[in-house]
N, C-alpha and C positions, 0 to 999 in steps of 0.2 A: 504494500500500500504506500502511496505518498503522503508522508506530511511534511507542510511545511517549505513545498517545494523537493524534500528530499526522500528518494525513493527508498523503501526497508522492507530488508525478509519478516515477517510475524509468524512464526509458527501457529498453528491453533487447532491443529491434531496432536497435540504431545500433549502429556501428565504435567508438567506446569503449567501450561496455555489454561488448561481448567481452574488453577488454583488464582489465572489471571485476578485483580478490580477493578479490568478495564472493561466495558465493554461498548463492541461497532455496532452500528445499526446495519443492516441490510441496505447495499447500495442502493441507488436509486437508477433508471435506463441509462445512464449518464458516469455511471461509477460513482457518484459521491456519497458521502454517508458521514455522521457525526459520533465522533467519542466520548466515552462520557467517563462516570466513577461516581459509585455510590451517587447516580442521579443526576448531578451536575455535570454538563456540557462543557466540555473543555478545547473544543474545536473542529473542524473537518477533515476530512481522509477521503482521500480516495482508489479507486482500486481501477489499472488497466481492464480498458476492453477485452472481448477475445479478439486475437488477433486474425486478419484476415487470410492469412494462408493456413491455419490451421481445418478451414473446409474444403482443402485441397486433399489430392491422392495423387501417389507417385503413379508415374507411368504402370510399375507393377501392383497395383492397385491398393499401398500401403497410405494410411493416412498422411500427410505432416505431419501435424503433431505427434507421433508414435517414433520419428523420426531425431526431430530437436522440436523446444520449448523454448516460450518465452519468457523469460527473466531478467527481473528487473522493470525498468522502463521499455529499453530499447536496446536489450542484451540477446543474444539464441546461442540457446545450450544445447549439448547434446554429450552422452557419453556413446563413443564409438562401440565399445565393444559393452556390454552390457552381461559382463561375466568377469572372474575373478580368479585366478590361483589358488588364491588366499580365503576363497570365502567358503569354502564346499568344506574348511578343515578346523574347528572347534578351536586348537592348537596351535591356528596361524591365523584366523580370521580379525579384521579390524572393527574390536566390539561393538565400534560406534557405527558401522555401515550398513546400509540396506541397499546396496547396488542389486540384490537378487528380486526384492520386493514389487518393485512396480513393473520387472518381468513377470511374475509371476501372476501378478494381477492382469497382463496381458495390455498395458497401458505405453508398451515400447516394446520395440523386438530387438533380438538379444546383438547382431550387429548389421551396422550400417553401412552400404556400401560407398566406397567413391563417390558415386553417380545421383544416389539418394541425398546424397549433403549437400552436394553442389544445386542439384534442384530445389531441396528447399531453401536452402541460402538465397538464393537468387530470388525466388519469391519471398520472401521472408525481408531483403530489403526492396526490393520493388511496390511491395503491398504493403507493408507495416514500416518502413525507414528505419529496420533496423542498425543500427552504428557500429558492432563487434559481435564476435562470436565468442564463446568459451567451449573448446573442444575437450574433456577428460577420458579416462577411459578405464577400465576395469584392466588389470596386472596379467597378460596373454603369458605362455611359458615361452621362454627365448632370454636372452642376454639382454634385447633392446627394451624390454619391460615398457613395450605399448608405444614409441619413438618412430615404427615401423609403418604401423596402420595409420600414427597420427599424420606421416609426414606422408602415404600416401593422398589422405583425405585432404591434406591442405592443398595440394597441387591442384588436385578436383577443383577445390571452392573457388580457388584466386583463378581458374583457367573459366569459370562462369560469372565471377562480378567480383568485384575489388572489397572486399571485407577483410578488416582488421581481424588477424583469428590470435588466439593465443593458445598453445598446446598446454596440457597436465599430465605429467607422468610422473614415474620415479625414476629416479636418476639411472642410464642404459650402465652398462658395462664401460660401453666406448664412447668415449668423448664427442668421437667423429660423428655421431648421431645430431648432435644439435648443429651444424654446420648445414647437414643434409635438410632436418627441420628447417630453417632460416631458408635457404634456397628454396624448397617446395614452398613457401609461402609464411611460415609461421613468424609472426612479429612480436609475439613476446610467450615467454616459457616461466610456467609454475611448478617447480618441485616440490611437492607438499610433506613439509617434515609433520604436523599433525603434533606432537609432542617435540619439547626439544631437548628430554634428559633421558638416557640408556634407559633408566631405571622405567619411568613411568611407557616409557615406549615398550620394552618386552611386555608388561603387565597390561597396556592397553591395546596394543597389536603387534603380537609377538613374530607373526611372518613377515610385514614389514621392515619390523626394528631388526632383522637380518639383513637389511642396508645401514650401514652406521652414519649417527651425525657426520664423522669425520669423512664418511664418502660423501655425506651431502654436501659438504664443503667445500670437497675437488671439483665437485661436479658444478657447485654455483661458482666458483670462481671463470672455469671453463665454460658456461653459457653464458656468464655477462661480457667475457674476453669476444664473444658472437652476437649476442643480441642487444648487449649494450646496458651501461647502469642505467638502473631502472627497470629493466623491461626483463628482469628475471624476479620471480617472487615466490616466497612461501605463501602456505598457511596455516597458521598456526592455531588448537582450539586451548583457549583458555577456560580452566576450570577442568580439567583433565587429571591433574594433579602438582604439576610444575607450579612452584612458586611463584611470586612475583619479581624476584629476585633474579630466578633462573631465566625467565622469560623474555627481562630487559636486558639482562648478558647475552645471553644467544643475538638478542634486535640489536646489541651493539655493534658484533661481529659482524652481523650480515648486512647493516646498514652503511659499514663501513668498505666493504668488498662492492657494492651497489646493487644489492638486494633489498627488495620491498618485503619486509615481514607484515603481514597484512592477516593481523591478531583480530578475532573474532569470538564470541562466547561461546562456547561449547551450548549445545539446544539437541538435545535426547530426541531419536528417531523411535517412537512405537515399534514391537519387536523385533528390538536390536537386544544385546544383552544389558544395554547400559539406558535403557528406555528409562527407567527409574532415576537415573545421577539426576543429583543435582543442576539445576546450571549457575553460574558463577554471581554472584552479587554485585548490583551497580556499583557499588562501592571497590572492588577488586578490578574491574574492570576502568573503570577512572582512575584507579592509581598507575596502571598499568596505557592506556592511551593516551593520557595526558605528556609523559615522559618519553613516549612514545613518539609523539608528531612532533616533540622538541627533535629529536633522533634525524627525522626523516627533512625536516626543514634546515639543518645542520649540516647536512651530507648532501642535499640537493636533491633529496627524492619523494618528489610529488605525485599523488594521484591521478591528479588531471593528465600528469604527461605520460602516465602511462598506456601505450598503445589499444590493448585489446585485457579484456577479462575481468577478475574478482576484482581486483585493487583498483580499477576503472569505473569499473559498475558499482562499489563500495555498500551493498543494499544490505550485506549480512554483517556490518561491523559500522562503528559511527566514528573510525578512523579517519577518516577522511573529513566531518565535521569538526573531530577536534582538530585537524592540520590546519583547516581553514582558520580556525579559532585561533589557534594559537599564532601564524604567519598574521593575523589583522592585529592581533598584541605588540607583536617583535613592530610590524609598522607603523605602530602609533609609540613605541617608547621611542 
């Protein structure tokens, strides 16, 4: 929904969302609608239309939207591969993920081809004007760990309209992979550390955390040496178990190599194993963004300039309001 002019994820199928005292009224033809608490009106929101290529179907007679989604305001998502390594194995699975779910529900099919991305992209910004893409993908087995299909699928999209895309994977084996990414098309790369201490990573996803911090480190230093500071980014979920401490160390190192750590609350997916956690406190969460956008205004690393993806579209983190906040301060002392 939008307020305020600025667009935000709300969860509101998850075990806190119920515990919310907020609550929207029911759009109106128009999207808009008003929030309230305990009865008083506290202002407007609104929520995107559907978008107009999701009454579309692929040539092989697959919906768009089963394909990518819209996100955000003027964002299209999609996870290519819509399966996992890691998720079929109790012992390796990433607690917090439901990449199997809304397959299973039959709400997307499991992968997407070249050909299917490039069509919907191209209607997707013809019909709705959408600005960027977010490409992710579920961990295929191989060395390139998903680098392979992404950097196929880019080739596709930028060969049917010019869309900022940004790839997400985990860091390949070989270097040479983002080189190849960047040519097929890819303008900015997300390596998603998800935790950033050994400890809480075995315990919260113990098949991933057999990539180490210290490979995610080779490996960011060697995709921003390609796509440029800035245009490489974590993500990070706060409230996982990492301190606050550990959070801002990790955002120091990577803000200084010219990585976007683009820290967001941890928000429990229904039947995931971690559906029940917690999510993190306003309060942890401001200690931690505030210090944060000092970081990123310091080293030169802005949202706005970021080409394509999370740190761009900013809906699931109010990182990028406090940067804003905080760069209007530095300008007026």
């Amino acid at each position: 929904m939008t307020i305020d002019g600025m667009t935000v994820m709300v969860p509101v199928h998850t075990a806190p969302a119920f515990e919310s005292p907020y609550l929207v009224e029911a759009p109106d033809a128009y999207g808009r609608s008003r929030i309230s608490r305990e009865g008083l009106v506290l202002g407007e929101v609104s929520f995107p239309q559907q978008p107009k290529f999701y009454r579309l179907t692929t040539a092989d007679g697959i919906p768009y939207s089963k394909i990518a989604v819209l996100h955000g305001r003027d964002v299209l998502a999609t996870t290519v591969l819509q399966s996992c390594i890691r998720y079929q194995s109790r012992t390796k699975t990433c607690q917090f993920c439901a990449i199997g779910q809304s397959l299973a529900a039959g709400r997307t099919i499991e992968r997407k081809t070249p050909a299917q991305l490039a069509e919907v992209a191209k209607a997707a910004v013809e019909l709705d004007g959408v600005k960027h893409m977010v490409m992710t993908t579920g961990t295929p087995p191989g060395k390139d760990r998903g680098a392979a299909i992404l950097t196929e699928s880019a080739q596709a999209i930028k060969a049917a309209v010019n869309l900022p895309i940004q790839a997400q994977c985990e860091p390949p084996d070989d270097d040479a992979w983002f080189a190849r990414m960047r040519e097929a098309g890819v303008d900015a790369l997300g390596m998603h550390l998800e935790a950033v201490t050994e400890s809480v990573r075995h315990r919260i996803m113990p098949g991933k955390a057999q990539v180490s911090v210290a490979r995610y480190f080779t490996a960011f230093e060697a995709a921003v040496a390609v796509f440029g500071r800035g245009q490489v980014s974590t993500y990070i979920l706060a409230g996982l178990g990492d301190t606050r401490e550990e959070i801002l160390d990790i955002c120091r190192r990577l803000t200084a190599i010219g990585v976007y750590p683009f820290v967001v609350p941890f928000v429990p997916i229904t039947g995931t194993p971690l559906e029940s956690h917690p999510t993190p406190s306003p309060a942890f969460m401001h200690s931690i963004l505030g210090p944060l956008s000092g970081m990123l205004i310091a080293t030169g690393l802005k949202a706005i300039d970021v080409k394509a993806g999370c740190a761009k579209c900013g809906a699931c983190s109010a990182l990028s309001t406090y940067e804003r906040q905080n760069a209007g301060a530095r300008a007026c002392s």
